[in-house]
N, C-alpha and C positions, 0 to 999 in steps of 0.2 A: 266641060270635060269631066268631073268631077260627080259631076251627077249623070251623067250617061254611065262610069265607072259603076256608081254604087246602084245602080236600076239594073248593068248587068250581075251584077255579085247577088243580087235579092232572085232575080230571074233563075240564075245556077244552083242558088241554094233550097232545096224543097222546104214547103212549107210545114212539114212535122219539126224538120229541125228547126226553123226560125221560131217555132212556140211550145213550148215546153209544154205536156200533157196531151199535148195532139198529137194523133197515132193517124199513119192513113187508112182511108175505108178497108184495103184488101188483106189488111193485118189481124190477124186474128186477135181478140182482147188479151191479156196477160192472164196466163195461169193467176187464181187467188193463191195468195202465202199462206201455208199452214203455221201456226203459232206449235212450234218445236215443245211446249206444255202441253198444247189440244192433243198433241202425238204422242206423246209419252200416256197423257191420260187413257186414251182410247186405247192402246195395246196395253194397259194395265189393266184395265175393265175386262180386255177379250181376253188376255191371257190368264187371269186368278180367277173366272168364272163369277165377276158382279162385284159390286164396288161398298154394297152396304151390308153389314153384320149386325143382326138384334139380337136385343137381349129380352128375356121378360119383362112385362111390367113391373117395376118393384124393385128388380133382381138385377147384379150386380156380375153376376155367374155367365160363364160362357155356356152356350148348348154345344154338342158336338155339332151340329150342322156350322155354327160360329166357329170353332178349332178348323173344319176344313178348309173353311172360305179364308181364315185368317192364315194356314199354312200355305195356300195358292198365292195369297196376296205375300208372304212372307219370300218365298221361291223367287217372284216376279222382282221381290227389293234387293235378295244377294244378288241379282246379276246386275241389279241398278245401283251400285253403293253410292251411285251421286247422288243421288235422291233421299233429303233425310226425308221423315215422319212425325209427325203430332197428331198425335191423339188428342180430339178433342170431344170431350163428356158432354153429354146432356142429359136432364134430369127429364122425367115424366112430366107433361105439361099441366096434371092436376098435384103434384105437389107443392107444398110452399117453396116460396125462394133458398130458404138456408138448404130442405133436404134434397131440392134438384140439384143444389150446388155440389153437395157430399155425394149424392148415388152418379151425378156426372163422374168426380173424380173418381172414385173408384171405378165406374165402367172403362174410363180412358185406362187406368191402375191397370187393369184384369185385359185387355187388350194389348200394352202396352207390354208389359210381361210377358205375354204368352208369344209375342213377337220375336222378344230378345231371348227367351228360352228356344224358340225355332231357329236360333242363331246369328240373326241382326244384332249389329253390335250398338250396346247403349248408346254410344254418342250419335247414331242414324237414328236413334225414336225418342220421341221425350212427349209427353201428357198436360194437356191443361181440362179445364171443365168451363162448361157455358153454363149450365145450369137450364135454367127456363130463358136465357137471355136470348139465345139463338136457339129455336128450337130445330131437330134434327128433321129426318121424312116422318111423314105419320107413320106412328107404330113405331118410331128409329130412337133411338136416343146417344148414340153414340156416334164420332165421325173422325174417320183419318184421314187429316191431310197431309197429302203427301207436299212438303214445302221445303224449301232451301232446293229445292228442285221442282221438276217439273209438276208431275202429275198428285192431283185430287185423289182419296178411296177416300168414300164413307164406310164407315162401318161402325155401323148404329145399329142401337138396342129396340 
């Protein structure tokens, strides 16, 4: 009796539900999960019009094309205040160690600033430097990650 019961109970129950991870054929697969960071990055890219800011070789100085991209990118963080910022430096990859170390921190310095003067409040942006350790995109030497929140901006030199 016992086992007639439990041969009907297996028969009643489909077999998606008796095995966990098996879907049946006429199901269509599951939407993939967007990672709520991959989201935030990509409408921060679309909306401040590009994610990386250079500087000259050498130079530590914003260009005006730099102030624009860096005011689109500043626009796109008041409405995001959950989202802080780190600026992170990087030196030119033929200087030594110590002066990619120093022209990093100033570029992150000269970024980081011109952020909180577009009126991000200092405790959303704070600066470190890589130096030649992490080097930025070619040609970049600068990179903002956006962190304690979601989204990535480089903005290199």
């Amino acid at each position: 009796m016992r086992k007639l019961l439990l041969l009907a109970l297996l028969i009643a129950v489909p077999v998606s539900a008796q095995l966990p991870g098996l879907r049946r054929r006429d199901q269509p697969p599951p939407a993939p999960v967007q990672n709520p960071i991959e989201i935030l990055r990509a409408d921060f890219s679309a909306q401040s019009g590009g994610t990386i800011v250079y500087f000259a070789p050498g130079s530590a100085q914003l260009s005006a094309q730099s102030r624009t991209l860096l005011s689109a990118q500043a626009m796109w963080l008041r409405q995001h205040p959950e989202v802080a910022v780190r600026v992170e430096g990087h030196g030119d990859p033929t200087d030594t160690r110590d002066h990619a170390l120093a022209l990093g921190a100033e570029r992150a310095a000269q970024a980081r600033d011109y952020l909180i003067l577009l009126g991000l409040p200092a405790a959303q942006v704070s600066a470190m430097t890589w130096g030649k350790e992490r080097p930025g995109p070619p040609s970049a030497v600068t990179t903002i990650q956006l962190s304690g929140g979601p989204a990535l901006v480089p903005a290199a030199g």
